[in-house]
C-alpha positions as CSV (number, residue, x, y, z in Angstrom):
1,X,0.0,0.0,0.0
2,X,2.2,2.8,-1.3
3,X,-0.2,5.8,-1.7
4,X,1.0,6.3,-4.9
5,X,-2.6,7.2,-5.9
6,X,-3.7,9.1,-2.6
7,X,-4.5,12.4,-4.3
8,X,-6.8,11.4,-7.2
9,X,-9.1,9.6,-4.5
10,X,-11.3,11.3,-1.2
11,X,-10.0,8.7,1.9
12,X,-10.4,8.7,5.5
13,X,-9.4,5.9,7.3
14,X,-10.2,3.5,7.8
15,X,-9.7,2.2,4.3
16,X,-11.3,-1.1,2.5
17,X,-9.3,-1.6,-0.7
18,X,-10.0,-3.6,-3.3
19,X,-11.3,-3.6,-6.8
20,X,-12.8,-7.2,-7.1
21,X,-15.0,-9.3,-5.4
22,X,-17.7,-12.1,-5.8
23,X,-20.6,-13.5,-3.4
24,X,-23.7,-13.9,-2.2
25,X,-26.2,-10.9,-2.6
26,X,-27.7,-10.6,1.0
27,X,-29.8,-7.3,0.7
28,X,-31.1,-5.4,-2.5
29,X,-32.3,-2.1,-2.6
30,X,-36.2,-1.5,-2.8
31,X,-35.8,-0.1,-7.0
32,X,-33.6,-3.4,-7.7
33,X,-35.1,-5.7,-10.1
34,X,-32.3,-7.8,-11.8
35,X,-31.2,-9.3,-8.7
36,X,-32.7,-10.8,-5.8
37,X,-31.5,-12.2,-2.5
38,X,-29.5,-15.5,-2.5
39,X,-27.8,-14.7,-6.2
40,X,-24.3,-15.3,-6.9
41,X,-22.5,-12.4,-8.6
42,X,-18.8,-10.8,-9.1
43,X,-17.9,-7.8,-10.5
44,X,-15.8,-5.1,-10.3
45,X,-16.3,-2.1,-7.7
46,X,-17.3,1.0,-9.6
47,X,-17.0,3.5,-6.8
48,X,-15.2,7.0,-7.1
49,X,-14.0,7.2,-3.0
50,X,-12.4,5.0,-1.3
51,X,-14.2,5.7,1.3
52,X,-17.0,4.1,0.0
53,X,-15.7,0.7,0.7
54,X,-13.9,-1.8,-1.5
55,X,-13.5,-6.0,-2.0
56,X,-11.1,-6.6,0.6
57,X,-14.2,-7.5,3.2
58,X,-17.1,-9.8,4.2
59,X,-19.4,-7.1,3.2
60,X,-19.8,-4.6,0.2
61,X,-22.4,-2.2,-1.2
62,X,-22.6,-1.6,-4.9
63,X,-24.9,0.6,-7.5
64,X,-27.1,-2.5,-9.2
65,X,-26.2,-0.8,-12.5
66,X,-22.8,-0.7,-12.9
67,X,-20.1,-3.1,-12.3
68,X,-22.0,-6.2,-11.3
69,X,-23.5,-9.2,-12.8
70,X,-24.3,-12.4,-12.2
71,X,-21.8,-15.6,-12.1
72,X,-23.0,-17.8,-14.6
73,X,-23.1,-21.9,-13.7
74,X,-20.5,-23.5,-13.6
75,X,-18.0,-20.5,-12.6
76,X,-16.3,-21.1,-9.6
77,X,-16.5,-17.9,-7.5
78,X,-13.0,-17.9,-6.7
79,X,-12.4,-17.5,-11.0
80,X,-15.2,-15.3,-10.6
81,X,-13.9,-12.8,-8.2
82,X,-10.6,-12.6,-10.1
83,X,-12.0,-11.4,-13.5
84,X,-13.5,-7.5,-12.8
85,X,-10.9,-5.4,-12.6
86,X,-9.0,-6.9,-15.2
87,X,-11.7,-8.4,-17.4
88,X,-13.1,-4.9,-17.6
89,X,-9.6,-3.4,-18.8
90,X,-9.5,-5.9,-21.1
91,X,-12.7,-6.1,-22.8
92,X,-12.1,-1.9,-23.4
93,X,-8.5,-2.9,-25.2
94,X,-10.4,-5.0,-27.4
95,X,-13.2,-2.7,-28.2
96,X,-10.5,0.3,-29.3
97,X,-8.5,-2.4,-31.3
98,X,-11.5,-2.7,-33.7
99,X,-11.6,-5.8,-36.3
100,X,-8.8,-8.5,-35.4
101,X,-9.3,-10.9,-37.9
102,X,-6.5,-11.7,-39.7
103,X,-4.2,-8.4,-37.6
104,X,-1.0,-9.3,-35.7
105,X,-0.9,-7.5,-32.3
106,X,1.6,-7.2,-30.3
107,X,0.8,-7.3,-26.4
108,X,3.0,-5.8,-24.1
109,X,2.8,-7.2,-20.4
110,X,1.0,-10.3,-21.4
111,X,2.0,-11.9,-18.3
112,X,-0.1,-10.1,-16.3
113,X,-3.7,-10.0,-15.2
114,X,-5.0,-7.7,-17.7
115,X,-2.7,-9.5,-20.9
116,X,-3.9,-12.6,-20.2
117,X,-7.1,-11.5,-20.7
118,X,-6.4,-9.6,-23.7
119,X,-3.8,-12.9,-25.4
120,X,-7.2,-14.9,-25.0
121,X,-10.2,-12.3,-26.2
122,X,-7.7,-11.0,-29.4
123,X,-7.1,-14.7,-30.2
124,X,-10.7,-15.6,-29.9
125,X,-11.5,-12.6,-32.4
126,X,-9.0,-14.2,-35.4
127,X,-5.8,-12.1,-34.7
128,X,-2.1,-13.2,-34.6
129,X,-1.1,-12.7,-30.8
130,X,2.2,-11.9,-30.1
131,X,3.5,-11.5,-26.5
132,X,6.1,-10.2,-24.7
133,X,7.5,-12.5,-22.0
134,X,11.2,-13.5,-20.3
135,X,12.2,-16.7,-21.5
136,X,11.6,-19.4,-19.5
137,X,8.1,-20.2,-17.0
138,X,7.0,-17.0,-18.5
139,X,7.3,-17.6,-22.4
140,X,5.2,-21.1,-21.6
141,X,2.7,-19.2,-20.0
142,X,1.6,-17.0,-22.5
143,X,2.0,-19.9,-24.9
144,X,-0.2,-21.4,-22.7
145,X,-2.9,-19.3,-22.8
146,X,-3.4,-19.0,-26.9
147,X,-0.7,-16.9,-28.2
148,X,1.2,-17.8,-31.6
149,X,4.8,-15.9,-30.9
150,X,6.8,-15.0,-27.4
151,X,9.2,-12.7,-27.5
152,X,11.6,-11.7,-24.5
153,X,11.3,-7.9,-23.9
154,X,14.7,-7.6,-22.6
155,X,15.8,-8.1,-25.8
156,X,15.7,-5.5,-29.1
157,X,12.3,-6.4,-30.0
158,X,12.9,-4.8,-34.1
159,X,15.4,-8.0,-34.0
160,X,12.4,-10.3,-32.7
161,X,9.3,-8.7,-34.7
162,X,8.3,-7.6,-37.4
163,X,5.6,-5.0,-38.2
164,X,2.2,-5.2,-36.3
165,X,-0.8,-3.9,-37.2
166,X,-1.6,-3.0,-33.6
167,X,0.7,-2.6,-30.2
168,X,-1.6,-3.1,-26.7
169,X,0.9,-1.3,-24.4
170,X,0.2,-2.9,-20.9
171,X,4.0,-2.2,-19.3
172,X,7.1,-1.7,-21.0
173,X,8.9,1.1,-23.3
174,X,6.4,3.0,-25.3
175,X,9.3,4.0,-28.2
176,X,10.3,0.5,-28.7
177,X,6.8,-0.9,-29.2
178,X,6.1,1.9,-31.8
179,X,9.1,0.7,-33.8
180,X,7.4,-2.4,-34.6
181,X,4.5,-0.9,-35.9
182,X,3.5,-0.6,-39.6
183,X,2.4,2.6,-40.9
184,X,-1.0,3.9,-39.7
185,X,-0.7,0.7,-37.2
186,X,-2.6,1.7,-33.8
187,X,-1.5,2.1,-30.1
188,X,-3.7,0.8,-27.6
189,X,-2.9,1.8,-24.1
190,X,-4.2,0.7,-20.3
191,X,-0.9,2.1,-18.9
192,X,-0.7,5.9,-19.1
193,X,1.5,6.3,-22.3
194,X,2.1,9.1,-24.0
195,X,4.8,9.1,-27.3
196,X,5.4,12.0,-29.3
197,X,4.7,11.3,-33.1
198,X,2.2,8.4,-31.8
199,X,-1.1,8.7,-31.7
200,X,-2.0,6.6,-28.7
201,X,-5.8,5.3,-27.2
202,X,-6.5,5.7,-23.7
203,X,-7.9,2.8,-22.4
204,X,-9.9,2.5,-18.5
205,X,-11.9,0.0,-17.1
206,X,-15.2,-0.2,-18.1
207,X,-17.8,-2.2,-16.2
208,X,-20.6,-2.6,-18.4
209,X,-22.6,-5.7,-17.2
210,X,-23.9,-7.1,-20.1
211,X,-19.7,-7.2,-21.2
212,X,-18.5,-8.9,-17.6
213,X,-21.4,-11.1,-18.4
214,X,-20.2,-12.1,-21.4
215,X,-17.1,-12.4,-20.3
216,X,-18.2,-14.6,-17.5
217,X,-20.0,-16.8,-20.3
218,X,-17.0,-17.5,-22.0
219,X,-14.8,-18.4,-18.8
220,X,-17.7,-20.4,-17.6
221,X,-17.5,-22.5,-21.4
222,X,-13.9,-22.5,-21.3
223,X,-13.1,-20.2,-24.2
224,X,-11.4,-17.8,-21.6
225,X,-9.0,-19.1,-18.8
226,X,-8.3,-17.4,-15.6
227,X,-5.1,-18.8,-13.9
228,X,-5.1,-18.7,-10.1
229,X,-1.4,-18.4,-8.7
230,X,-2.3,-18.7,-4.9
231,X,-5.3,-18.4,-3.0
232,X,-4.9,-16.6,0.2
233,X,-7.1,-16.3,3.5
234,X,-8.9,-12.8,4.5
235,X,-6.2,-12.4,7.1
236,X,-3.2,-13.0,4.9
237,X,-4.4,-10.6,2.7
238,X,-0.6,-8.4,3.7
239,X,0.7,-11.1,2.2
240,X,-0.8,-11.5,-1.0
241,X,-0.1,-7.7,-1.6
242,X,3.3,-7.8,-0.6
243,X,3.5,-11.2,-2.9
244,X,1.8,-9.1,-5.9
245,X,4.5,-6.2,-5.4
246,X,6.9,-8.5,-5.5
247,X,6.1,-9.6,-8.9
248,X,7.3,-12.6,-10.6
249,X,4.2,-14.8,-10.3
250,X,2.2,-16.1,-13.0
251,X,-1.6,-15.9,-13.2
252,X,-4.2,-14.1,-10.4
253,X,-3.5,-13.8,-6.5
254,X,-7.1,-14.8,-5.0
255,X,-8.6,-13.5,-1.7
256,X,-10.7,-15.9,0.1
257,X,-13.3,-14.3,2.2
258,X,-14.6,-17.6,3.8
């Protein structure tokens, strides 16, 4: 918990963090009408304060309307609670790439939660994935999960790739990632970039239901795979962060509440 972000949000502590969560709903609001008592459902919290409460707890309140839907059978709600925050980022890459049929993409920081995600989705949708990745666990991972061509970051990716019709910059150097691009090729960022002589897309979260749904529906069929690293108890949850920060793990970091 570094407070890198403590400006952009209101906080008073104390603080509930977290972006994720599934459950049981236990109370609905008298105007609710698409859930009811005893439903399962995940999502991703959609709140603007943090003090308004967040996934790392036995209890959360949400807006019916955004970020929340219903886990479909079949989907554990372990998977379940692992897919908002970074489903949502990823199904808003894919909508800014536009038709992938046939495109090669390059995705940048496909190890991580958001890349897996996007490896899968752009694969699904006809594209040539490429991802970055050291050599090693890493390269088999996103091999693992659909893509067509590793490459190790570390190394001059010009010498590795050639020209993509699209870049999905998730981490990594923003001028080495253009260089691989043909002309008129597209930048698709969830990471902040900004390249002079590059027109870049912004990409955020975006928590439409019906889209985690459908999301959910593919996970649930097996189309879309959601690794789990570790699973960790409520009270461990120090732990997990300090294990996230750490990086080096492959796949989610899971938060059981019970």
């Amino acid at each position: 918990m570094s407070g890198a972000m403590r400006q952009m949000y209101e906080h008073r502590f104390p603080i509930v963090l977290g972006k994720d969560f599934a459950g049981t709903v236990t109370e609905i609001g008298s105007d609710v009408t698409d859930f009811a008592v005893g439903d399962k459902v995940f999502g991703m919290v959609a709140k603007q304060r943090l003090t308004d409460g967040g996934g790392f707890g036995e209890y959360l309140t949400t807006a019916a309307g955004a970020g929340v839907a219903h886990v479909p059978a079949g989907l554990d709600l372990a998977v379940a609670g692992s897919l908002g925050l970074a489903g949502a980022v990823a199904i808003a890459v894919i909508d800014a790439l536009g038709p992938l049929s046939g495109k090669a993409i390059l995705v940048s920081g496909a190890t991580g939660g958001v890349g897996a995600h996007v490896v899968q989705l752009a694969k699904a949708r006809g594209a040539h994935v490429i991802a970055t990745a050291a050599s090693g666990r890493a390269t088999e991972h996103v091999l693992g999960l659909g893509a067509d061509q590793a490459v190790d970051y570390r190394n001059d990716l010009a010498t590795q790739v050639k020209q993509v019709d699209s870049v999905v910059h998730l981490a990594g150097d923003g001028a080495s990632l253009a260089s691989v691009l043909v002309d008129g090729g597209r930048i698709v960022s969830a990471a902040h970039l900004q390249l002079e002589g590059h027109e870049v897309t912004p990409v955020m979260a975006n928590p439409d239901p019906a889209k985690l749904s459908r999301l959910a529906a593919d996970v649930a069929a097996g189309r879309v795979r959601v690794p789990i690293a570790r699973t960790y108890p409520l009270d461990q949850l120090a732990t997990a962060v300090s294990d996230f920060a750490a990086r080096g793990v492959l796949g989610k970091l899971a938060i059981a509440v019970a």
